[in-house]
N, C-alpha and C positions, 0 to 999 in steps of 0.2 A: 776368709780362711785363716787360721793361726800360725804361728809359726813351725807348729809341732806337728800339723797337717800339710804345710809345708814340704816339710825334712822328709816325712814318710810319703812325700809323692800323692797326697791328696788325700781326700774323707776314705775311710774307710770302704772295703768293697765286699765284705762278708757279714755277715748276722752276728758271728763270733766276736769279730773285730771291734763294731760298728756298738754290742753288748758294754764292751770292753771301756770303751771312749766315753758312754756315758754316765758310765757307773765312776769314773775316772773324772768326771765334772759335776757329778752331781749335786755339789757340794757349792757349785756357785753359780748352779744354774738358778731363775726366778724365778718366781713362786708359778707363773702360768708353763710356763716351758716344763719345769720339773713335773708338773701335773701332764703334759702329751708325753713326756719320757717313759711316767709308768704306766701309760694308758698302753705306749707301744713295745713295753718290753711285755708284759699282762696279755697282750690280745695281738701274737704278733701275724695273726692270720687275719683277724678284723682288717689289722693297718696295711697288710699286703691286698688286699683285694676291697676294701673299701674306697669310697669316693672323696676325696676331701672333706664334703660336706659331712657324709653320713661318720667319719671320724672324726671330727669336730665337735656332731653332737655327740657322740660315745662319749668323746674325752670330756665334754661339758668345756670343752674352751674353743676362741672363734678359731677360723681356717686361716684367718692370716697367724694365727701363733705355732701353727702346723709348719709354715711356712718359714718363721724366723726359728724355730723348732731345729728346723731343715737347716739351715745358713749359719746355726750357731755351730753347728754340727760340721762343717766343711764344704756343704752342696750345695749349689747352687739354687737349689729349689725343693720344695716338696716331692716331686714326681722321682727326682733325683736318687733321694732317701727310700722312696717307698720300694722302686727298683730293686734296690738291696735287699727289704723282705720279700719282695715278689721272688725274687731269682732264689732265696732259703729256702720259700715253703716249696717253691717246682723243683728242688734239688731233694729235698730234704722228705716231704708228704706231699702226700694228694690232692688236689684244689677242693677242701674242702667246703668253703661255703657252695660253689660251685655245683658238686654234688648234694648236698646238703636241699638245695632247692628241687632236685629231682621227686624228694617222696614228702616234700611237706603238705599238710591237707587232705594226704590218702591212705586217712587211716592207721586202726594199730597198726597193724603188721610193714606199713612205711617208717611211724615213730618207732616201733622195737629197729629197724634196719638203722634208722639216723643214729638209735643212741650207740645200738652195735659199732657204726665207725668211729661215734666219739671216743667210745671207749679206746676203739684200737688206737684212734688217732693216740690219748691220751698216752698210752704205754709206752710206745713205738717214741714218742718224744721225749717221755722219761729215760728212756736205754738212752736215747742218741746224746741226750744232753747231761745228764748226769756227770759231777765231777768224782773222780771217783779216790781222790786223795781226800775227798773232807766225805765220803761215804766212809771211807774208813774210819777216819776220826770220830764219826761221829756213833759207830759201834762199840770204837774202844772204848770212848766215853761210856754210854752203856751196859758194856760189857762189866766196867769196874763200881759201878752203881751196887749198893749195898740195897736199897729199893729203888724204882723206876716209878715217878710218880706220869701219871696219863694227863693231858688237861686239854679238852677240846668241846668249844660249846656249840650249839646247830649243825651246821652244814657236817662240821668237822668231826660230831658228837660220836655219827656210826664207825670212822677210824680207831677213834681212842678207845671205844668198845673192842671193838676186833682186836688192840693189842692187848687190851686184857686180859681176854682170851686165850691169844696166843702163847701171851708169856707163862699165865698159870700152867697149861699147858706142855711146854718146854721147861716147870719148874724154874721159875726166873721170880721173884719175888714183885709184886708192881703193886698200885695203888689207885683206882681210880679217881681221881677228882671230879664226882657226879653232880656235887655242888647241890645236892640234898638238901633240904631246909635251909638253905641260902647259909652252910657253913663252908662254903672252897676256900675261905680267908684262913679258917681255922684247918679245915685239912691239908694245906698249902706249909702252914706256920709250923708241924708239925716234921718239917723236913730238915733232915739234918746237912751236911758238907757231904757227906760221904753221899746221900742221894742225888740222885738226879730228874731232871723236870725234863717230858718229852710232850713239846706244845704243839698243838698244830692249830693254824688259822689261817683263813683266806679270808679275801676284802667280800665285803666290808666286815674289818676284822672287830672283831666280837668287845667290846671295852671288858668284859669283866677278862678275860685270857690277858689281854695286854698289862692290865693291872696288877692280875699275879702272878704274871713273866716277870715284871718288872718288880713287884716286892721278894721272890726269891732272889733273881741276880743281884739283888740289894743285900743278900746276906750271903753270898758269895755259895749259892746252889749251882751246880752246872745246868742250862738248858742245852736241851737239843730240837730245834724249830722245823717244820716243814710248815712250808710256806709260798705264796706263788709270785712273787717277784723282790727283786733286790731291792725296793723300795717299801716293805712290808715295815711297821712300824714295832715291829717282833722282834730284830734285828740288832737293833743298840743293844738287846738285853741277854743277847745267846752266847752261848761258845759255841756252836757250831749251827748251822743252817743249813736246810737243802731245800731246795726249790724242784717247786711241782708246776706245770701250768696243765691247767685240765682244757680239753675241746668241749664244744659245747653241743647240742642241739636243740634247734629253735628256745635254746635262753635259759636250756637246761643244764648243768655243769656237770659232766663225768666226774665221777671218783674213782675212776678206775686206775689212773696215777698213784694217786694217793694210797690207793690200796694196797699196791702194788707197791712202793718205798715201804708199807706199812710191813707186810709181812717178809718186806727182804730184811728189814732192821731187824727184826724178831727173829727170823731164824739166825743172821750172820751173830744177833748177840748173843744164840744159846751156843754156837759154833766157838767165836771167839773165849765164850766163858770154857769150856769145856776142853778148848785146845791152846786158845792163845794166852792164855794168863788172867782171866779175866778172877772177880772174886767169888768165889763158891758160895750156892747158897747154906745157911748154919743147916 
């Protein structure tokens, strides 16, 4: 245990806390441990009710690095740590893998029920955890975007659609990046200071999005990322971020989070533009 675990009377005894500490080490933890870090902030319902084993293979690393994992962190042990998420998700949501095994194998009408509570799962985690000072920041930012460029490929593709959507809609001026004949380099390049880039990406994140996350923040574009853990490789290149973890059902990831950040940005930014000073469309 450290000195600093020490002073505060031992490892961390909350999810919040516990979030806090390793994003607070991240930076010197090793290559294997940093890899179980984002496995368990990512999946942190797999890590509370998984086996050692069976999160070890998730993480793709062995069970003793689960273990020094644990011990770098102030606990004694893995069971130790996992505790911590156990006692979140029972405070916090419903034992979902748990229930999750009730309707697997019987049929549609069991799979529409799973993804039903992934979905809720999903939302319900979005409200609880949401910060709500960089939710704002990341509206104003928005809000004073002269255009709102979209850029999100696969999983992430039908979000950036629906902000399209919405914003034409609301009169917000946007742009999608649909990456047409392989020009998202040039529709990207076509962005000035005053615009801004709203990326979204989830693991395994996309190379072409990270690439032109990274050549706007190169010319000093504002991003704004939704993304699902602190460890998202999106991250170096934003001015602001917010984080989504979506629940799953049998392997399938809810977007119901996502959708859900999606259309709260859209609306709070035609709000913001129209009340808080945001900039008029011409």
């Amino acid at each position: 245990m450290t000195e600093a675990h020490a002073a505060a009377g031992g490892p961390p005894t909350t999810l919040t806390a516990l979030r806090g500490l390793i994003l607070q080490q991240r930076a010197t933890l090793p290559k294997r441990l940093l890899q179980a870090a984002e496995f368990a902030l990512a999946h942190p319902q797999e890590f509370a009710f998984g086996t050692i084993g069976e999160i070890a293979a998730q993480a793709e690393v062995q069970p003793s690095t689960l273990v020094r994992f644990a011990q770098s962190l102030g606990y004694s042990g893995f069971s130790d740590l996992q505790a911590v998420f156990r006692a979140h998700a029972r405070d916090r949501w419903p034992e979902y893998r748990e229930r999750l095994e009730t309707v697997r194998g019987e049929g549609p009408l069991a799979l529409m029920q799973g993804f039903t509570r992934a979905a809720v799962h999903s939302a319900e985690r979005l409200a609880e955890t949401v910060d709500a000072a960089t939710l704002e920041r990341a509206v104003a930012l928005l809000a004073k975007a002269e255009t709102i460029y979209l850029l999100g490929s696969r999983r992430a593709f039908p979000i950036v659609t629906y902000l399209a959507y919405a914003l034409r809609k609301l009169e917000i001026r946007c742009h999608l990046v649909d990456q047409a004949g392989g020009l998202a380099p040039e529709q990207v390049a076509l962005m000035s200071p005053r615009d801004v880039l709203l990326a979204v990406s989830f693991s395994p994140y996309t190379p072409a999005t990270l690439d032109l996350v990274g050549s706007a923040a190169q010319r000093g574009i504002g991003v704004v990322a939704l993304t699902d853990t602190p460890f998202s490789p999106l991250i170096p290149s934003t001015s602001v971020w917010l984080e989504v973890t979506e629940a799953d059902h049998a392997a399938f990831r809810s977007l119901s989070g996502t959708l859900v950040l999606a259309m709260t940005l859209a609306v709070a930014t035609a709000e913001h533009r129209n009340h808080g000073g945001g900039t008029e469309i011409p």
